[in-house]
N, C-alpha and C positions, 0 to 999 in steps of 0.2 A: 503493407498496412496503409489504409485511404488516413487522410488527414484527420476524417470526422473517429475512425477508429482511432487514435491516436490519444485526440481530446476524451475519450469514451473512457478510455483505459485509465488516463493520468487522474481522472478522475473518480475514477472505481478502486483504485489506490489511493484515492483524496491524498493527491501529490499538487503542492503549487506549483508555477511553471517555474520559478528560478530555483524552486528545489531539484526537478526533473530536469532541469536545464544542467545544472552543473555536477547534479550527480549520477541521472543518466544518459544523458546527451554528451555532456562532457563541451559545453558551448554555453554564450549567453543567452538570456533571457526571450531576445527577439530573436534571434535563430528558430531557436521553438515555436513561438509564436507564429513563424512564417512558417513552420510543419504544420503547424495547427489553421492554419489557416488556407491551405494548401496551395502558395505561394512556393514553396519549393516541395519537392518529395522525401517526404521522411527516409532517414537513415535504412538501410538493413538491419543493422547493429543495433539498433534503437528500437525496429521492431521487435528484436527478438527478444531484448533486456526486460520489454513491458508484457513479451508473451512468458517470460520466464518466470517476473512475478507476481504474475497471475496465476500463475500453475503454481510456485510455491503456496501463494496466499490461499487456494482449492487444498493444496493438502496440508499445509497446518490445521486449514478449520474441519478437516476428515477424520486427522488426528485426535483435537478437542471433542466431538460429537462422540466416536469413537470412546472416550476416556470417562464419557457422561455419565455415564451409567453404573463404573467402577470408583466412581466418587463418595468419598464419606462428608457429610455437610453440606452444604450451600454451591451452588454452582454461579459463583461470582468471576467476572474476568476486570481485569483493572484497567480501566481508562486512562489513560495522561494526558494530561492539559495543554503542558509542554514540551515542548523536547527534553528541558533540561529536570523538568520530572522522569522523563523517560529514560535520560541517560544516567541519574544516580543511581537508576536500580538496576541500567544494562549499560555500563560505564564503556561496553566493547563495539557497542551496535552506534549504526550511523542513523541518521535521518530517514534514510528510506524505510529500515526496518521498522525504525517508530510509525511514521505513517502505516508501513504493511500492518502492525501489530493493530492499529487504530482501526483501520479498515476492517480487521476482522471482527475483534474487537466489536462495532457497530454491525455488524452483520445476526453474530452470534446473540448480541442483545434482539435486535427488532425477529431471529429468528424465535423466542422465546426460549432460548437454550442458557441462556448466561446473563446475570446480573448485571450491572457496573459498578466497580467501587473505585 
């Protein structure tokens, strides 16, 4: 994964970098930034964690589309502001999740498939 893919990704996940820094890097801040900047070469490990949820983030929202149409009522998906909205109502999931969820989340809105509440 080039540098520029890297930044592409963390951002298609609307990941900030010391959140991808420490939750999938597993480093700080400017580590990342020097991936991103392509000052050193990204991880392997690293690529494959952003290729992995990328492909989850494709099929959850295959699964939503999917589920569209067997819906009784309004097709709202719920935005969260914060994490710590996010975590009262998924007290199990980390950070990234929330983000993954956000990212679809805005997807399935601007697709015109899903409200926001």
């Amino acid at each position: 994964m080039t540098n520029l893919e890297l930044q592409a990704y963390r951002r298609f996940l609307m990941l900030k970098v010391p959140e991808a820094s420490e939750y999938i890097g597993k480093t700080d801040a400017s580590t990342w930034h020097e991936w991103e900047n392509g000052s050193i070469p990204v991880p392997e490990s690293v690529a494959n964690v952003m290729q992995e949820l990328k492909k989850l983030r494709s099929d959850k929202i295959n699964i939503i589309i999917n589920s569209i149409n067997d819906r009784v009522g309004s097709n709202t998906i719920r935005y969260f502001m914060t994490y710590a909205e996010f975590k009262k109502v998924n007290p199990d999931l980390d950070v990234i999740q929330w983000r993954l969820h956000q990212s679809i989340a805005t997807e399935l809105y601007f697709r015109g498939l899903e409200k926001l509440c």
